[in-house]
Every structure is written in structure tokens, then in C-alpha cells.
KOLBA-84367 format. One line per field, with one value per atom (N, C-alpha, C): residue number from 1; residue in one letter; x, y, z; atom name. Coordinates in nm, 3 decimals, always signed. Last residue first. Layout:
KOLBA-84367
num <- NUM;... $
residu <- A;... $
px <- X;... $
py <- Y;... $
pz <- Z;... $
atome <- CA;... $
This chain:
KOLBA-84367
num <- 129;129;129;128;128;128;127;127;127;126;126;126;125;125;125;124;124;124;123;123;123;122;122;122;121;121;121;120;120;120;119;119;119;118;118;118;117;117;117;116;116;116;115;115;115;114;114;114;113;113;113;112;112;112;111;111;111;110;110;110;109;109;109;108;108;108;107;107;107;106;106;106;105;105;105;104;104;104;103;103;103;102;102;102;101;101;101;100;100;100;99;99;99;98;98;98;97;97;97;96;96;96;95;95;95;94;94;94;93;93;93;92;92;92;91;91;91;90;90;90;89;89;89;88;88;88;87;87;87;86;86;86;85;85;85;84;84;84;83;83;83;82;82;82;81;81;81;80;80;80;79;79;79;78;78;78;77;77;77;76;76;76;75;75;75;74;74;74;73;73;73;72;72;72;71;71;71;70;70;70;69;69;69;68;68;68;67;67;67;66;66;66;65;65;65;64;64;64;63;63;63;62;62;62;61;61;61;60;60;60;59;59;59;58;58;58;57;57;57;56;56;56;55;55;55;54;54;54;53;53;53;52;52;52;51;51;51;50;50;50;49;49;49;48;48;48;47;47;47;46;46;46;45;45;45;44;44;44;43;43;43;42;42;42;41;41;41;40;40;40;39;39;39;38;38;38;37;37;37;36;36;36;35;35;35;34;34;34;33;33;33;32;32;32;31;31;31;30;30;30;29;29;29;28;28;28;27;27;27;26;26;26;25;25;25;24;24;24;23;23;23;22;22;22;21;21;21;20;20;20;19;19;19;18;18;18;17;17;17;16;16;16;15;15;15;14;14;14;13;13;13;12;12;12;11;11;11;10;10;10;9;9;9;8;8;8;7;7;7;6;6;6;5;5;5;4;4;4;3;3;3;2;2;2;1;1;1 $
residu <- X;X;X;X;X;X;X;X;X;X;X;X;X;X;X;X;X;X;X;X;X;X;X;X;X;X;X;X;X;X;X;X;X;X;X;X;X;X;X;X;X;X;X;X;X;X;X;X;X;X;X;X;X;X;X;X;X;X;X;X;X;X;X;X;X;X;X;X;X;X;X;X;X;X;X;X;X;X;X;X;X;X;X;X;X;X;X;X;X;X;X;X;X;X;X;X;X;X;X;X;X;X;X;X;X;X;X;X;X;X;X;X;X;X;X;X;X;X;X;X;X;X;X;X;X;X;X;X;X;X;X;X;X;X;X;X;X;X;X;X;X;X;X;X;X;X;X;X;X;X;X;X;X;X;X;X;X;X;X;X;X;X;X;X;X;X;X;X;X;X;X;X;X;X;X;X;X;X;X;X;X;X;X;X;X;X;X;X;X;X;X;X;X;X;X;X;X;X;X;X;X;X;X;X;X;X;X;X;X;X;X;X;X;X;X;X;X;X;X;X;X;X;X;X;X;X;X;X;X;X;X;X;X;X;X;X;X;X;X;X;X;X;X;X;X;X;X;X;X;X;X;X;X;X;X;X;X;X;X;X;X;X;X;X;X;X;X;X;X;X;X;X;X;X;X;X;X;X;X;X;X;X;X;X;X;X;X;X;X;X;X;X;X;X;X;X;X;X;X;X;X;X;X;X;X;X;X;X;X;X;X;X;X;X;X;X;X;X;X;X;X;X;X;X;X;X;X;X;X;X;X;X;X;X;X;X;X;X;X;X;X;X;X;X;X;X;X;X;X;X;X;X;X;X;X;X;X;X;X;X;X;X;X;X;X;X;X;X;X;X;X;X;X;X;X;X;X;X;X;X;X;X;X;X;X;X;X $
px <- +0.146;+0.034;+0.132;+0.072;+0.198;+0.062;-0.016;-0.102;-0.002;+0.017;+0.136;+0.084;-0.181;-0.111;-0.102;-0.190;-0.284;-0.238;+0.063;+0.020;-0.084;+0.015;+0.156;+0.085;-0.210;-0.213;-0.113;-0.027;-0.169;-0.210;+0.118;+0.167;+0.072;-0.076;+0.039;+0.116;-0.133;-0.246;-0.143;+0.120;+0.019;-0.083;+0.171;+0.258;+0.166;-0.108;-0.092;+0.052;-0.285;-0.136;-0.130;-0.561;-0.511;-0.338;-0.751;-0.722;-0.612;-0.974;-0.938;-0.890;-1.032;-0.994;-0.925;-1.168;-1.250;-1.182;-0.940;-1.072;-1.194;-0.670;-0.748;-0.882;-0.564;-0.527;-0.529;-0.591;-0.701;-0.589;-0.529;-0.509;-0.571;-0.712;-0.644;-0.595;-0.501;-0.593;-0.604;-0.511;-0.439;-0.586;-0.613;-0.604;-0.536;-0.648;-0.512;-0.523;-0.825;-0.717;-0.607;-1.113;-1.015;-0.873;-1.286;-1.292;-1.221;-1.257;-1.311;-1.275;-1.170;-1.057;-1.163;-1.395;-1.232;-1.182;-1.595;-1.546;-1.503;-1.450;-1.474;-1.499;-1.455;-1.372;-1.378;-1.737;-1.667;-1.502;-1.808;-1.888;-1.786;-1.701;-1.673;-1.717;-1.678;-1.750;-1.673;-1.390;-1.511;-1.521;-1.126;-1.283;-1.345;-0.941;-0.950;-1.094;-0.910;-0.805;-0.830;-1.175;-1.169;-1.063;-1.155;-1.219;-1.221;-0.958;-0.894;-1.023;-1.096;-0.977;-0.951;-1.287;-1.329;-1.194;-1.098;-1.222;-1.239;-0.808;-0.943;-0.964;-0.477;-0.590;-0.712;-0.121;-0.246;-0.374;+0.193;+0.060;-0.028;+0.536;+0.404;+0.315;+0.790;+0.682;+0.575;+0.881;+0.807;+0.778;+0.910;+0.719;+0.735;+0.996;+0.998;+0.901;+0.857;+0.867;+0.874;+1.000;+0.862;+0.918;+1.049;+1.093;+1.017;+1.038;+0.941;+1.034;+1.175;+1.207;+1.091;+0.883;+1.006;+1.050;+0.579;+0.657;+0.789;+0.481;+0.582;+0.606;+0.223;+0.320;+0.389;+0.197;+0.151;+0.247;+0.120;+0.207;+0.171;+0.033;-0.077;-0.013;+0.164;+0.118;+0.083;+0.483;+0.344;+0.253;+0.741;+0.709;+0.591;+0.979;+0.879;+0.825;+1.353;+1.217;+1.133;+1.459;+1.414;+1.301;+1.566;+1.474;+1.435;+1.889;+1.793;+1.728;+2.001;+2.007;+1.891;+2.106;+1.999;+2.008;+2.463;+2.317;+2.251;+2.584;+2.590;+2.504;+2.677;+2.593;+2.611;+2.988;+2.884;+2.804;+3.192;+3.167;+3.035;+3.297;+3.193;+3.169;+3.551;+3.512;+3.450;+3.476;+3.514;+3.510;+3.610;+3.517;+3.520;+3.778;+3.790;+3.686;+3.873;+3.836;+3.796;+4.074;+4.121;+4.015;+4.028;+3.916;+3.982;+4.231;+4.178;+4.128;+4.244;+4.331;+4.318;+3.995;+4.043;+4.147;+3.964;+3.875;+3.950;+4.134;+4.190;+4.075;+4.252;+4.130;+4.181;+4.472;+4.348;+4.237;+4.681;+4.585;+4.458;+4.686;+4.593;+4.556;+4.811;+4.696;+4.619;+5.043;+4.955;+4.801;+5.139;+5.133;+5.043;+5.168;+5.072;+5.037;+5.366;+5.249;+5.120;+5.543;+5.566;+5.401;+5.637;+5.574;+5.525;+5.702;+5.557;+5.505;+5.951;+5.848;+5.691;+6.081;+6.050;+6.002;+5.975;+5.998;+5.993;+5.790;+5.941;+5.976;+5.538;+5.576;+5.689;+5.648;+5.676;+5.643;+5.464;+5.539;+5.556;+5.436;+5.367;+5.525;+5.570;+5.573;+5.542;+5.624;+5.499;+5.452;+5.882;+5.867;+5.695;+6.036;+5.933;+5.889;+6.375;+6.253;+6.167 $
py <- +2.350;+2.281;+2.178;+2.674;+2.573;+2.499;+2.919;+2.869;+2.734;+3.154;+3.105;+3.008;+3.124;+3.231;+3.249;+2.840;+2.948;+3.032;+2.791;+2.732;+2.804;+3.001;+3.056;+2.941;+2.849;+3.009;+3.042;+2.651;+2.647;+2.785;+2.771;+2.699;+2.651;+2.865;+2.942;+2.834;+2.595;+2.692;+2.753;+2.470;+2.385;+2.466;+2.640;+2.619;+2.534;+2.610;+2.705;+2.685;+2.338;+2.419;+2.525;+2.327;+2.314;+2.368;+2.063;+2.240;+2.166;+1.962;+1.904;+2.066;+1.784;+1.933;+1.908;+1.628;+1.700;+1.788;+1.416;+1.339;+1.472;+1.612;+1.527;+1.514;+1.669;+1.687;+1.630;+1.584;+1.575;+1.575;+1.816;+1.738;+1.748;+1.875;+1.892;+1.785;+1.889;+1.837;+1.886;+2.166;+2.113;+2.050;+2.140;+2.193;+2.082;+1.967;+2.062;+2.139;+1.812;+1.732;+1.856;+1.893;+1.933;+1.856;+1.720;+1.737;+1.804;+1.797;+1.699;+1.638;+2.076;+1.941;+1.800;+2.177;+2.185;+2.087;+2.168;+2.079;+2.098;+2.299;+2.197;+2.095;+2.582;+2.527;+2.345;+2.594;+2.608;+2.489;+2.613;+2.534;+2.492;+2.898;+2.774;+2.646;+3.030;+3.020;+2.872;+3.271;+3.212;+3.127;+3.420;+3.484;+3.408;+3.267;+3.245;+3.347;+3.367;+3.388;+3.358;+3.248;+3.415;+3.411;+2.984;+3.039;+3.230;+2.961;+2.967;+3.003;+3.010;+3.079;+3.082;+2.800;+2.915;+3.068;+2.582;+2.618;+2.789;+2.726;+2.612;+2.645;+2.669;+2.735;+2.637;+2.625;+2.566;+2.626;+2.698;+2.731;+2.635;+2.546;+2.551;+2.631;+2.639;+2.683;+2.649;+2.289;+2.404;+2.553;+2.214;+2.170;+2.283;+2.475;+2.350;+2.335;+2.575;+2.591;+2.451;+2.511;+2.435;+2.524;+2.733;+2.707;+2.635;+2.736;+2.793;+2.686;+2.691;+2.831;+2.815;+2.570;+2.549;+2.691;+2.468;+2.557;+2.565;+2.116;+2.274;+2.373;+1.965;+1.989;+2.186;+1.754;+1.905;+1.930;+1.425;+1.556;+1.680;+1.223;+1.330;+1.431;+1.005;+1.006;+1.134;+1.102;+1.085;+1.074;+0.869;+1.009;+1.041;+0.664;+0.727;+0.843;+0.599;+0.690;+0.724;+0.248;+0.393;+0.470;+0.138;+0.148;+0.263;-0.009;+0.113;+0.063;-0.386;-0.225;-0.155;-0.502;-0.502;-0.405;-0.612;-0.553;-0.496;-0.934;-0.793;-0.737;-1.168;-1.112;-0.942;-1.196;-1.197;-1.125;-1.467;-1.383;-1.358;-1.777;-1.713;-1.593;-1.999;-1.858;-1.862;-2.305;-2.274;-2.098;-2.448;-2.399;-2.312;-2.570;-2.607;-2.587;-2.384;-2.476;-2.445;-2.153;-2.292;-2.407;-1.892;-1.956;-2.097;-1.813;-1.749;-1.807;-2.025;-1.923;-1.902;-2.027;-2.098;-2.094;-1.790;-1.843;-1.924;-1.792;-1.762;-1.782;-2.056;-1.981;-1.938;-2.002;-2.061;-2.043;-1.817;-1.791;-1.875;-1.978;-1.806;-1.805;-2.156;-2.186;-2.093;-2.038;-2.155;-2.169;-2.000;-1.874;-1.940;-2.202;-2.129;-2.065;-2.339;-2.441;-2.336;-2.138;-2.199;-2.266;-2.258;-2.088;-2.085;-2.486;-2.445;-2.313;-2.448;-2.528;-2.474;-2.364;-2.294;-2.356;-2.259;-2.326;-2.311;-2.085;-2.068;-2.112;-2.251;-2.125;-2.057;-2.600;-2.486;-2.353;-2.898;-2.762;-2.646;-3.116;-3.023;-2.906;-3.456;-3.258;-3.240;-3.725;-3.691;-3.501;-3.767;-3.789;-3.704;-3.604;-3.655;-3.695;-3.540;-3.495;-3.613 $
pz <- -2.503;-2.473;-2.372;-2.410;-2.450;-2.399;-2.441;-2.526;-2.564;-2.296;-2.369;-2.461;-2.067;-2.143;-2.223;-2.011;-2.037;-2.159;-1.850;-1.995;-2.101;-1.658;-1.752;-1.876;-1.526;-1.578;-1.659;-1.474;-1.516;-1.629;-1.276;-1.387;-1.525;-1.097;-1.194;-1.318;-1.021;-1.049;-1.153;-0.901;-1.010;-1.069;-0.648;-0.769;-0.945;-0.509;-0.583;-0.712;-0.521;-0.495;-0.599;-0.375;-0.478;-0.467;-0.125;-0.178;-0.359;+0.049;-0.055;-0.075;+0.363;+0.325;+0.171;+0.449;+0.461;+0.376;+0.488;+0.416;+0.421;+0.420;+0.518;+0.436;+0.175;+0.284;+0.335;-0.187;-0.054;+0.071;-0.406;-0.334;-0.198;-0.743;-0.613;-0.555;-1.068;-0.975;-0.807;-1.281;-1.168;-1.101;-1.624;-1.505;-1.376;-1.859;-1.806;-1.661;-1.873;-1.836;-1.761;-1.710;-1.797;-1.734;-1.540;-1.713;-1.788;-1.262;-1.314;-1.457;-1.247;-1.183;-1.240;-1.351;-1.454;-1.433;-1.203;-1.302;-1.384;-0.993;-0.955;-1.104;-1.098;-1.043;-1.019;-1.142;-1.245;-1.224;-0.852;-0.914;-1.046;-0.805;-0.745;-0.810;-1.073;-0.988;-0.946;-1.170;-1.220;-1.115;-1.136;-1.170;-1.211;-1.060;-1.174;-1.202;-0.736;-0.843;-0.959;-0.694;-0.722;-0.802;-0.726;-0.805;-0.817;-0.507;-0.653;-0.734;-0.327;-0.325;-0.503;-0.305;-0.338;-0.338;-0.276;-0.411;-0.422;-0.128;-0.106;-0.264;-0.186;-0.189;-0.203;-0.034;-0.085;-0.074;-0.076;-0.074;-0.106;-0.008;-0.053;+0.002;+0.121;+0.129;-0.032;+0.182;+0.279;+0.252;-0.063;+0.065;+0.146;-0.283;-0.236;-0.158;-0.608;-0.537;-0.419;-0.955;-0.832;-0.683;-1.179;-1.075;-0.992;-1.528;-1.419;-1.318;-1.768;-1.689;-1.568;-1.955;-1.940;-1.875;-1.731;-1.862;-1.828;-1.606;-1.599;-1.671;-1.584;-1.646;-1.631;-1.259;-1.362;-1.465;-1.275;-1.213;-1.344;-1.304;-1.294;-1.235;-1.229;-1.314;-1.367;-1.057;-1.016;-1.187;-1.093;-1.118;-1.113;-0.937;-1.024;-1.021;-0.910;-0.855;-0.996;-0.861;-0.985;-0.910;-0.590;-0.712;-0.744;-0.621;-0.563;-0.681;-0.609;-0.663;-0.617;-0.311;-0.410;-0.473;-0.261;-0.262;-0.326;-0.324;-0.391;-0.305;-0.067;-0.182;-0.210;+0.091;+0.100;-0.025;-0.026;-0.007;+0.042;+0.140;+0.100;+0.084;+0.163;+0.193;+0.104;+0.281;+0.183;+0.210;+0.604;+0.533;+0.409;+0.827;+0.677;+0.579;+1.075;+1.050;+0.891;+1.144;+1.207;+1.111;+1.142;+1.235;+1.272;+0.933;+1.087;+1.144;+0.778;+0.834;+1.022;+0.679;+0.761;+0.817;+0.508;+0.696;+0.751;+0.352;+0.425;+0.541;+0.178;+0.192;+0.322;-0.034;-0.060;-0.053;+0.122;-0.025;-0.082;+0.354;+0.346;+0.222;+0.260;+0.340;+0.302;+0.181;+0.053;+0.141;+0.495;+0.299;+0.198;+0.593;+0.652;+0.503;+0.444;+0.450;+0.462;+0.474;+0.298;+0.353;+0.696;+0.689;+0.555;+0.729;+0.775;+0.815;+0.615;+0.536;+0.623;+0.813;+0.708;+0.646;+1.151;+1.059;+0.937;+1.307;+1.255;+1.163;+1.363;+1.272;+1.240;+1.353;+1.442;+1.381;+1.324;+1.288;+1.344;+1.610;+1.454;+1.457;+1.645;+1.642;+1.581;+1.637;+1.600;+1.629;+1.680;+1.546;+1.547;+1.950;+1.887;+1.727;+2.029;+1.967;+1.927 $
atome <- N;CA;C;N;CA;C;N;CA;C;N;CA;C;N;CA;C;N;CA;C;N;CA;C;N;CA;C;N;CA;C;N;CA;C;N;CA;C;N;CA;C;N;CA;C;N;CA;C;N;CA;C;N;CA;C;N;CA;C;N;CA;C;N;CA;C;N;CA;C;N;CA;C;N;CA;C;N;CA;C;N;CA;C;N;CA;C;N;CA;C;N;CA;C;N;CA;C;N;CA;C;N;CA;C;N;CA;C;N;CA;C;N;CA;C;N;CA;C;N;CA;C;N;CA;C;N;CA;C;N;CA;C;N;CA;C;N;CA;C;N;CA;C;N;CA;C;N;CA;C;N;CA;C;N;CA;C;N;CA;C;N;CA;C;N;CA;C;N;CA;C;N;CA;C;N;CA;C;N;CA;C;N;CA;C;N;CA;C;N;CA;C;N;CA;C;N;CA;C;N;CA;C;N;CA;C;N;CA;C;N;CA;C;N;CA;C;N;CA;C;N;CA;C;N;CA;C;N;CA;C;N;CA;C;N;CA;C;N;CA;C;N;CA;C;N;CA;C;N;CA;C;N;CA;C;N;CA;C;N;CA;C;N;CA;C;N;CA;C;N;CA;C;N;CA;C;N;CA;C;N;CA;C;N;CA;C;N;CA;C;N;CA;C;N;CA;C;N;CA;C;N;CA;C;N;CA;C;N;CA;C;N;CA;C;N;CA;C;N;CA;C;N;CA;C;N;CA;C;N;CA;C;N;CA;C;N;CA;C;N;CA;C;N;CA;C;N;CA;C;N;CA;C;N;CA;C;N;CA;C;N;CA;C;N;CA;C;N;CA;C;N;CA;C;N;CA;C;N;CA;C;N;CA;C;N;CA;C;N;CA;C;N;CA;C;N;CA;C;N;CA;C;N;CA;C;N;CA;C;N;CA;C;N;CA;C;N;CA;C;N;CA;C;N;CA;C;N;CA;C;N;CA;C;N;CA;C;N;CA;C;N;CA;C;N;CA;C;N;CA;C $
């Protein structure tokens, strides 16, 4: 035999050598070469869902209906449902905080949801503020 033999993995010192190896670090283990292990970074925490500024307020017990079936009513839809004039309609959504704003569709089609109307109408009512 050679004085200059590596260790044999049989061997029992250079199973004792490999075992101290792995716990150290084990890349190098595997890969052979003398790099520190790096975990990899945490990931980013989720971000908090916000809440639309100007969301309608709900009476307690009322149910949102989900997107798909929403309603949406023009001006002149909801001014019949409220018996008063289109015109009226328009500067409620202007000047009353409590009424439902609309929403612009498309740059032509501005309606109202109906879930936000009734809800409107139950505050009404009920005189919740």
C-alpha cells in the first residue's frame, strides 16, 4: 500500500470524517465543494386586503349579494325605484354622503348597484345611521 491513499468509505475513521462533514455542512457533502449552506430567504408576507373607501355601509343581517348576480340600474331606473327625478338622483350621488355612489362601467355607462340602493333604502327605513 501507498502511504498517499485516501480513505476508503469503509473505513472507520472516514465514516466518523464523512458524519462530522454532513453535520457541518452538508452542500458540501453533496456537491464536494467548500461552500457555506445558505438557506433560502423567508417569503414576503401577503398584503393586507383593503377595503374600498366608499364602500356602502351594510345594515346588520343584510346579505351582499355575489358578482355574478349583481344588478345594476341606470339613473333613470333608480329614480323611478326612488320616485323622484332623475336630476334628484344625480345630486344625491353628488351631496349625500349616504347614498350609493355609482359605478362607471365604461366611460359612457355610469349605473348603480342595486345591492347598495336596498341597502340604502333598509338605512332609510330604520333611520341606522
Amino acid at each position: 500500500m501507498s502511504a498517499n491513499k485516501s480513505p476508503s468509505l469503509f473505513d472507520n475513521n472516514s465514516e466518523i470524517a464523512v458524519t462530522k462533514q454532513a453535520a457541518q455542512n452538508p452542500y458540501a457533502l453533496a456537491t464536494g465543494k467548500e461552500e457555506p449552506y445558505q438557506a433560502s430567504p423567508p417569503p414576503a408576507p401577503a398584503k393586507p386586503v383593503r377595503k374600498a373607501p366608499n364602500a356602502a355601509k351594510v345594515p346588520t343581517g343584510y346579505v351582499t349579494p355575489s358578482a355574478e348576480t349583481e344588478v345594476y340600474l341606470t339613473a333613470i331606473q333608480v329614480s323611478q325605484r326612488l320616485s323622484v327625478g332623475k336630476a334628484t338622483v344625480w345630486r344625491w350621488a353628488k351631496y349625500n354622503a349616504d347614498f350609493p355612489k355609482p359605478v362607471r362601467l365604461t366611460p359612457g355607462a355610469t349605473r348603480w348597484r342595486l345591492s347598495d340602493l336596498i341597502a340604502f333604502e333598509t338605512r332609510a327605513l330604520t333611520g341606522a345611521e
